[in-house]
C-alpha positions as CSV (number, residue, x, y, z in Angstrom):
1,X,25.3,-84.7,-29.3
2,X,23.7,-81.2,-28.3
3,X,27.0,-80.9,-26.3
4,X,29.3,-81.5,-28.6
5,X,27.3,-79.3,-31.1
6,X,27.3,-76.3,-28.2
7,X,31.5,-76.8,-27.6
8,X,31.7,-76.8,-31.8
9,X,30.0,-73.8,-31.9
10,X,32.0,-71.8,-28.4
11,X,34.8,-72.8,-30.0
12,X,34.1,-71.3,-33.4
13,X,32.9,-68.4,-32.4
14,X,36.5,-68.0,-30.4
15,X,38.6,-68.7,-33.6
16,X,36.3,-66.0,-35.3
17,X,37.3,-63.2,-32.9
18,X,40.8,-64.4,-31.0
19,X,43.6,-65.1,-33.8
20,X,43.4,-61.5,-35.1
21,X,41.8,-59.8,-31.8
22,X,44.5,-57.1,-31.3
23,X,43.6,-55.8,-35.0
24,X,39.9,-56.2,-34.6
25,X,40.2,-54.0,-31.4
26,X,42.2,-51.5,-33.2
27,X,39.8,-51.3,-36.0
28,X,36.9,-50.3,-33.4
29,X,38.6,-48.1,-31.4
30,X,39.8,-45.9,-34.3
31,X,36.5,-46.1,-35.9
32,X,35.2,-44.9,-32.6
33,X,37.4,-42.0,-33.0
34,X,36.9,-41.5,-36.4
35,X,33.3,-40.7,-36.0
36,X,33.8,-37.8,-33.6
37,X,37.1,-36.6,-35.9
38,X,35.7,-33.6,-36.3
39,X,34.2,-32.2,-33.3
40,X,37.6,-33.2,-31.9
41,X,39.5,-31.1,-34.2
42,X,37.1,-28.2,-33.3
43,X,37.6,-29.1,-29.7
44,X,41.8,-29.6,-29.9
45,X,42.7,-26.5,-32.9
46,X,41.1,-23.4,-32.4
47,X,42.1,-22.8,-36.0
48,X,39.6,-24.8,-37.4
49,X,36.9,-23.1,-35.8
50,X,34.7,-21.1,-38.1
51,X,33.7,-18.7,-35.4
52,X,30.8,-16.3,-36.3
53,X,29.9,-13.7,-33.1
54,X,28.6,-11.3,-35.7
55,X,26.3,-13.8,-37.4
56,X,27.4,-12.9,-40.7
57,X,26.4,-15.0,-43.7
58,X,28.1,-17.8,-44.9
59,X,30.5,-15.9,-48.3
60,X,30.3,-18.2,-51.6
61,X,33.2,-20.3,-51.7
62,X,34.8,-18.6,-54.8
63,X,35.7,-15.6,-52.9
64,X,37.6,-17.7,-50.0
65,X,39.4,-18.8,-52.6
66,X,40.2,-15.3,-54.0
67,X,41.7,-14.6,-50.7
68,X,43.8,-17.5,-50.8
69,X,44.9,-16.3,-53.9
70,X,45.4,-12.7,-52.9
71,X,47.7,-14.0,-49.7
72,X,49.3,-16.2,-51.8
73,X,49.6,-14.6,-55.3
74,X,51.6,-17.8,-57.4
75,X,49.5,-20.3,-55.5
76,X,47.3,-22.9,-57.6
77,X,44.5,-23.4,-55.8
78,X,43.4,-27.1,-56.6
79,X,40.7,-28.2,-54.5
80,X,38.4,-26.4,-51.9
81,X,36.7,-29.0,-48.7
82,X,33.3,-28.0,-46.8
83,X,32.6,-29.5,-43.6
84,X,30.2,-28.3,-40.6
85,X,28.9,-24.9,-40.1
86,X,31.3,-24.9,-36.9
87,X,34.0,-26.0,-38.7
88,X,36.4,-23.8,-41.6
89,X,36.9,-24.5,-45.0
90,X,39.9,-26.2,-46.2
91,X,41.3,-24.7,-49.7
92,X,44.1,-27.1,-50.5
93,X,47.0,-25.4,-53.1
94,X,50.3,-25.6,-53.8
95,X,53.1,-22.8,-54.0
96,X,57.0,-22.5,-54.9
97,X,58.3,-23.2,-51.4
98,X,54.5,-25.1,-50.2
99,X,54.5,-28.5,-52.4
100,X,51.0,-29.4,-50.2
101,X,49.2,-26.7,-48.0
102,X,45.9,-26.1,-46.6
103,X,44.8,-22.9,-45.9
104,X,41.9,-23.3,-43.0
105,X,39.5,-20.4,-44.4
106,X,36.8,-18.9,-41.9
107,X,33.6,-18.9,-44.2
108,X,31.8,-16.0,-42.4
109,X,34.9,-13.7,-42.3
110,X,36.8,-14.7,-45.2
111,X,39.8,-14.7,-42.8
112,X,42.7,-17.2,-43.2
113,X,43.2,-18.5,-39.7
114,X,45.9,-21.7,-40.3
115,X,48.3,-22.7,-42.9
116,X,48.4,-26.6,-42.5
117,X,51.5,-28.1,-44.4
118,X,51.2,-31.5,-42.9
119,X,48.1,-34.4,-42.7
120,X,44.7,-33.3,-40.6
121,X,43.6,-35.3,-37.9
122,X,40.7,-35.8,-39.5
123,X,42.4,-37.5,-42.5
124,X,44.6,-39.2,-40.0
125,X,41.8,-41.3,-38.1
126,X,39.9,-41.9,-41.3
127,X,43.6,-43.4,-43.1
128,X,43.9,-45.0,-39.4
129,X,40.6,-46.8,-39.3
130,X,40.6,-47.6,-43.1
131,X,43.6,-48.8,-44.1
132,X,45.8,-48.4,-41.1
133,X,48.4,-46.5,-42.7
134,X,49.5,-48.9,-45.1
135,X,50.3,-47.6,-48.6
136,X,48.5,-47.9,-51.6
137,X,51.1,-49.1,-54.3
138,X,48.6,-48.7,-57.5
139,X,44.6,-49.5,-57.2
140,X,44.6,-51.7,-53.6
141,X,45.7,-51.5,-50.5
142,X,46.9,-54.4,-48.4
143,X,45.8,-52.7,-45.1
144,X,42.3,-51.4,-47.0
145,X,42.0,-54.9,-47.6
146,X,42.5,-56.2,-44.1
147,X,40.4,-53.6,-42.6
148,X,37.3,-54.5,-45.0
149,X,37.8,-58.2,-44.1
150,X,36.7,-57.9,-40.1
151,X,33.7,-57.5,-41.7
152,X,34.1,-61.6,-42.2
153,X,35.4,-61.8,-38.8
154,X,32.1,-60.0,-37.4
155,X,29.6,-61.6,-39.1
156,X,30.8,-64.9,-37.5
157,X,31.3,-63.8,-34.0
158,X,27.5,-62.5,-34.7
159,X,25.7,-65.6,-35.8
160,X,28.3,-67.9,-33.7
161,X,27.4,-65.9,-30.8
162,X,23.7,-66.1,-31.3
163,X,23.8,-69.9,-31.5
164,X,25.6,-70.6,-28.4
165,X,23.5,-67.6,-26.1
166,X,20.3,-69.6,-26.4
167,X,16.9,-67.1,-25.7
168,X,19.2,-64.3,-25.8
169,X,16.3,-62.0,-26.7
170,X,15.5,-62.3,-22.8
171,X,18.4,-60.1,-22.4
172,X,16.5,-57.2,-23.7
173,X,13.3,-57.4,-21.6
174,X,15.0,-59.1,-18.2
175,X,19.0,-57.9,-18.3
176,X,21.3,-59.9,-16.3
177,X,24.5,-59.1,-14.9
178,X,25.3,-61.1,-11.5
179,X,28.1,-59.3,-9.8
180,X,28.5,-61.5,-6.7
181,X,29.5,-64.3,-8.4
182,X,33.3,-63.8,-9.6
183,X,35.0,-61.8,-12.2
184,X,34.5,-64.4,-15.1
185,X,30.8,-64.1,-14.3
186,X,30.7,-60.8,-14.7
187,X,32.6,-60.7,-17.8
188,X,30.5,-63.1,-19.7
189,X,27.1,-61.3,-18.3
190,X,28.6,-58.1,-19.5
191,X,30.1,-59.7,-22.7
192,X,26.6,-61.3,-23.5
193,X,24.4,-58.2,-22.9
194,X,26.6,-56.1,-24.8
195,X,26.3,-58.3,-27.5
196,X,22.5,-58.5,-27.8
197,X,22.0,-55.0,-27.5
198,X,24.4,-54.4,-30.5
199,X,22.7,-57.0,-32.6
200,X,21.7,-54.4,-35.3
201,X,25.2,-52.2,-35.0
202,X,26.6,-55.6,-35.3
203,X,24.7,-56.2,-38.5
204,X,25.3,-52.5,-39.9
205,X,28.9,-52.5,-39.7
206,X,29.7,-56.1,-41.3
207,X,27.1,-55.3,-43.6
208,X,28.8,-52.1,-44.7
209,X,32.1,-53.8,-43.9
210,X,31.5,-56.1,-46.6
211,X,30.7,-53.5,-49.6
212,X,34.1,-51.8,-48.6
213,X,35.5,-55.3,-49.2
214,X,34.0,-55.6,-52.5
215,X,34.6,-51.9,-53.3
216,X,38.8,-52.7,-52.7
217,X,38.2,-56.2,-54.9
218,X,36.5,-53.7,-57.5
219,X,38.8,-51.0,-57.0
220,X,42.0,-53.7,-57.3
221,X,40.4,-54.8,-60.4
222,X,40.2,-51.7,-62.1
223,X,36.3,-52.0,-62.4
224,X,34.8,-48.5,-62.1
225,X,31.8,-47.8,-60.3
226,X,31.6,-44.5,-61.2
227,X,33.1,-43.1,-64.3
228,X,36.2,-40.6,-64.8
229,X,35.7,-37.1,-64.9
230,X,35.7,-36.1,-68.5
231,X,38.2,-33.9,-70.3
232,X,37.5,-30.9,-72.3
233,X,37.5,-31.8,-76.4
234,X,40.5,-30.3,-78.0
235,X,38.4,-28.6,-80.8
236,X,36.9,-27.0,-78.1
237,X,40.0,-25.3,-76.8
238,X,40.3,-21.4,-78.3
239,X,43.2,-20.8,-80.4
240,X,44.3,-18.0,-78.5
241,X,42.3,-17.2,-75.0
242,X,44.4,-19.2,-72.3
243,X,42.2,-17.9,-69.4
244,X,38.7,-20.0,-69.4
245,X,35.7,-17.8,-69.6
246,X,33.8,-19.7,-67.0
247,X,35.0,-18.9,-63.6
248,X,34.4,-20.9,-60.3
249,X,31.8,-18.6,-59.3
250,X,30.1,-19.4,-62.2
251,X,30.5,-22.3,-62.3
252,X,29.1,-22.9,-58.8
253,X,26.1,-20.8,-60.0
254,X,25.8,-23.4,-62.8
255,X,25.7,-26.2,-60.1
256,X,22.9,-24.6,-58.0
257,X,20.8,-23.8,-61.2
258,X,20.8,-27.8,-61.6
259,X,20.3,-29.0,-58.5
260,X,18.8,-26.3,-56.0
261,X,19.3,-28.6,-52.9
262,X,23.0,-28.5,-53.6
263,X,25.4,-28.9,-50.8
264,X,29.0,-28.2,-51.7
265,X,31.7,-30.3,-49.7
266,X,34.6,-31.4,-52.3
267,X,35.3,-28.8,-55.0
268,X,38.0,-29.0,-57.8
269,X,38.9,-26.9,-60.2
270,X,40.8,-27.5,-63.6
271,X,44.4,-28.8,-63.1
272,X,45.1,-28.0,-67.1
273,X,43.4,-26.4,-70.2
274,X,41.6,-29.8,-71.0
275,X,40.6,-30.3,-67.1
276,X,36.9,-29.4,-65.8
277,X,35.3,-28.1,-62.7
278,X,34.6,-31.4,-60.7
279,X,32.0,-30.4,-58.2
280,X,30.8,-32.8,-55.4
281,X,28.3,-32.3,-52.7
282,X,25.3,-33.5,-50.8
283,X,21.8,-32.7,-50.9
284,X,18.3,-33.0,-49.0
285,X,18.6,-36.9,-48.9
286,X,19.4,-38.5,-45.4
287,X,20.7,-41.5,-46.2
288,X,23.0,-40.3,-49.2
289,X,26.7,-39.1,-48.1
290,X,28.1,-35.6,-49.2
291,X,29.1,-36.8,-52.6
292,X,26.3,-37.8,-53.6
293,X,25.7,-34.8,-56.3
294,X,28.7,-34.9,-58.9
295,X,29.0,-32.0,-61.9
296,X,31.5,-31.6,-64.3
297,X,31.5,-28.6,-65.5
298,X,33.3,-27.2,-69.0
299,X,35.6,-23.8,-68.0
300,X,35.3,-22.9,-71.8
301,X,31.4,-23.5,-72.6
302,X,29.7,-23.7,-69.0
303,X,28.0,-26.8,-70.4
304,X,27.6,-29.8,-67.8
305,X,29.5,-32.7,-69.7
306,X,28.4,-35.2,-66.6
307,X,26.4,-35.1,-63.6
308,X,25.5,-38.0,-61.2
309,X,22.4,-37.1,-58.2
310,X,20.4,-40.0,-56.0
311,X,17.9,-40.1,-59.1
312,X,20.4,-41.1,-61.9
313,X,22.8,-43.6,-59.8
314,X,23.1,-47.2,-60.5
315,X,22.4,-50.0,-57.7
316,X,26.3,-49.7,-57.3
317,X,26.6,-46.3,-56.8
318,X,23.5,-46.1,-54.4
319,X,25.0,-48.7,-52.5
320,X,28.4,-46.9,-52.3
321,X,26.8,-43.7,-51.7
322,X,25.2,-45.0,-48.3
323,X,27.3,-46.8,-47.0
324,X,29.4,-44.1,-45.3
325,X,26.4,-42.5,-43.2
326,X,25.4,-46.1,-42.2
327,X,29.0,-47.0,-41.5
328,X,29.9,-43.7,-39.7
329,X,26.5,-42.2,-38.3
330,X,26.6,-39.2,-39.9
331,X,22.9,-39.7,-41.4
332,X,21.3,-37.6,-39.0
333,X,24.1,-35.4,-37.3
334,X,25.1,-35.5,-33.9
335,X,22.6,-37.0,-32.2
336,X,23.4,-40.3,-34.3
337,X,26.9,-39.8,-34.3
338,X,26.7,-39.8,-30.0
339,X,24.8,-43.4,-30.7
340,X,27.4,-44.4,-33.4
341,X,30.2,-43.4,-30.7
342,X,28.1,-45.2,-27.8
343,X,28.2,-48.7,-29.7
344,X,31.8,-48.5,-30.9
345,X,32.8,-48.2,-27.4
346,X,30.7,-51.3,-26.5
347,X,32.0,-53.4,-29.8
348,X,35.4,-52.2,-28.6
349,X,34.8,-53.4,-25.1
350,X,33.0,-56.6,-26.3
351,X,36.1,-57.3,-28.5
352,X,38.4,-57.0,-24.8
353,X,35.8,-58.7,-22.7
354,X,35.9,-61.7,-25.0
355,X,39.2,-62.0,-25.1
356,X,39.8,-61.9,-21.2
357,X,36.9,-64.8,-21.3
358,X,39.3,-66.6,-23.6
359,X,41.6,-66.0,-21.9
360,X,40.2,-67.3,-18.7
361,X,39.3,-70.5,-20.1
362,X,42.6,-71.1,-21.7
363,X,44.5,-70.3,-18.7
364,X,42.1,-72.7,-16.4
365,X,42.3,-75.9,-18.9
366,X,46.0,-75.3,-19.4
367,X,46.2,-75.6,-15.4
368,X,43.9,-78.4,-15.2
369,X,46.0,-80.4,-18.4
370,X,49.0,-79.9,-16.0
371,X,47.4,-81.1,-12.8
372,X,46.0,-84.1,-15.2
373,X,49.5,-85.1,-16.2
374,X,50.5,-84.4,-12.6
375,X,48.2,-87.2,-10.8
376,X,48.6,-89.4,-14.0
377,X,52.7,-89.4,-13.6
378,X,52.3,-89.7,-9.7
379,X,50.0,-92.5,-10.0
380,X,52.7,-94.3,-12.3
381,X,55.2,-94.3,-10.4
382,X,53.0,-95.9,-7.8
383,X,52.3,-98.6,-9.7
């Protein structure tokens, strides 16, 4: 009975990683990627590098976009993105002959160094690894969707696994890996250490893998985690002043006054009369991403009509507001990015490893089913 329990639970664990294995693979590897996306666009595009040999400080973001708006003079500067230290600012606008353009800003010179008309790599390996490419035709994506639901597929392989390595917690004091004794040997040995050591990046990624799954069902379902920036009231609107009072100095000003640990990374300023200063950014919290802070701000009054921080967010909105560090590693910079990395290449080389196991096995019993039918024909005719 144990046996056949055992060969129940081998073979389960193989239908949870095989029938969609070349996805799953893809999924790791681009997440691999996607977690260094940045320090490999600072490495490949010397554009994006916010170089600072006369240590200058960092200028406040409204004057990068004054230059933007200098160099480009019927441009409508829409949204401003803060990254590293290392890397430049992106000021996204659009202009008469630019329908999408992003102007790579140095923060410590105020110089324009790139005009990028086309998608970042950054952007890329984060579309890539989180909906691979596929488009979004309203709230959902099908891809998003798919992605979000190896989260299923890794769980299984997880606690599958577990049950059929019996004591595999030996692997962590007394590692085994027995190279004289054939390649499928070494395969599982590697296969099976790999997977104990990544127990708790095994956990962490279906864990987070799951929220993104409910976040799609959510997102699909029109059910709003976080409410909708609000829109100026029209009483509020002068009568004749068509230029807002409040300008997006001030109204970053506003934004430190209310939070003095603010962090700016995603900036947007009023589309229309009736739009607000939607200001996003991190703070001193580890585990919180760098949206964790959200002000909109009122161009006509400077009054804050909504603000979200770590203190005032619902269960929900915690939960969606950590799982991108935990997912990616960018909790603690990086050093944990370089351990996030490590473990993506092992899941991505567990993923490959299993499947030449798989592979293996099927090839051998599909050999010895044709030698079985072999001797069974031969012997029938002898009879």
């Amino acid at each position: 009975m144990a046996k056949l329990s055992n060969r129940f639970w081998f073979q389960l664990h193989g239908w949870f990683s095989l029938p969609i294995w070349l996805i799953f693979c893809f999924v790791c590897i681009t997440g691999t990627i996607a977690v260094f996306s940045h320090e490999l666009t600072w490495l490949t595009n010397p554009a994006s590098r916010a170089t600072n040999p006369n240590h200058l400080p960092a200028k406040p973001v409204a004057e990068l976009v004054a230059a933007v708006e200098q160099a480009y003079p019927t441009a409508d500067v829409g949204t401003v993105m803060v990254f590293e230290p290392y890397l430049v600012h992106a000021v996204l606008f659009t202009d008469h002959d630019k329908p999408f353009a992003i102007a790579y800003v140095n923060q410590y010179t105020g110089e324009i160094q790139q005009i990028n008309q086309g998608i970042t790599f950054i952007g890329f390996m984060r579309s890539l690894h989180g909906w691979l490419l596929f488009p979004w035709p309203g709230s959902y994506s099908v891809g998003y969707y798919l992605v979000s639901a190896m989260a299923l597929v890794m769980l299984g392989a997880l606690v599958t696994g577990l049950v059929i390595y019996k004591n595999f917690w030996r692997s962590f004091t007394q590692p085994k890996i027995r190279f004289n004794q054939g390649k499928k040997t070494i395969l599982t040995d590697l296969h099976r250490l790999a997977g104990v050591w990544s127990i708790w990046f095994l956990m962490l990624m279906s864990a987070t893998g799951l929220w993104y799954l409910v976040q799609a069902v959510m997102w699909h379902a029109d059910i709003d985690i976080e409410p909708h920036a609000p829109l100026v009231a029209a009483e509020q609107l002068p009568a004749t002043q068509t230029q807002p009072p409040v300008s997006f100095a001030d109204a970053m000003q506003i934004a430190k006054q209310r939070f003095p640990d603010f962090q700016p990374s995603y900036l947007m300023l009023p589309e229309h009369n009736r739009g607000m200063y939607s200001l996003m950014g991190g703070g001193d919290h580890i585990f919180y991403d760098q949206y964790s802070y959200n002000l909109s701000i009122n161009p006509w009054t400077g009054d804050i009509a909504h603000e979200k921080s770590p203190q005032s967010m619902s269960a929900l909105q915690t939960v969606m507001h950590i799982a991108d560090p935990l997912h990616y590693g960018t909790l603690g910079g990086i050093w944990t990015k370089a351990i996030w990395f490590l473990f993506g290449l092992i899941l991505s080389g567990m993923s490959i490893t299993g499947f030449m196991i798989w592979g293996s096995r099927t090839v051998k019993a599909a050999r010895e089913s044709r030698r079985s039918e072999a001797l069974q024909e031969a012997h029938d005719g002898a009879q």
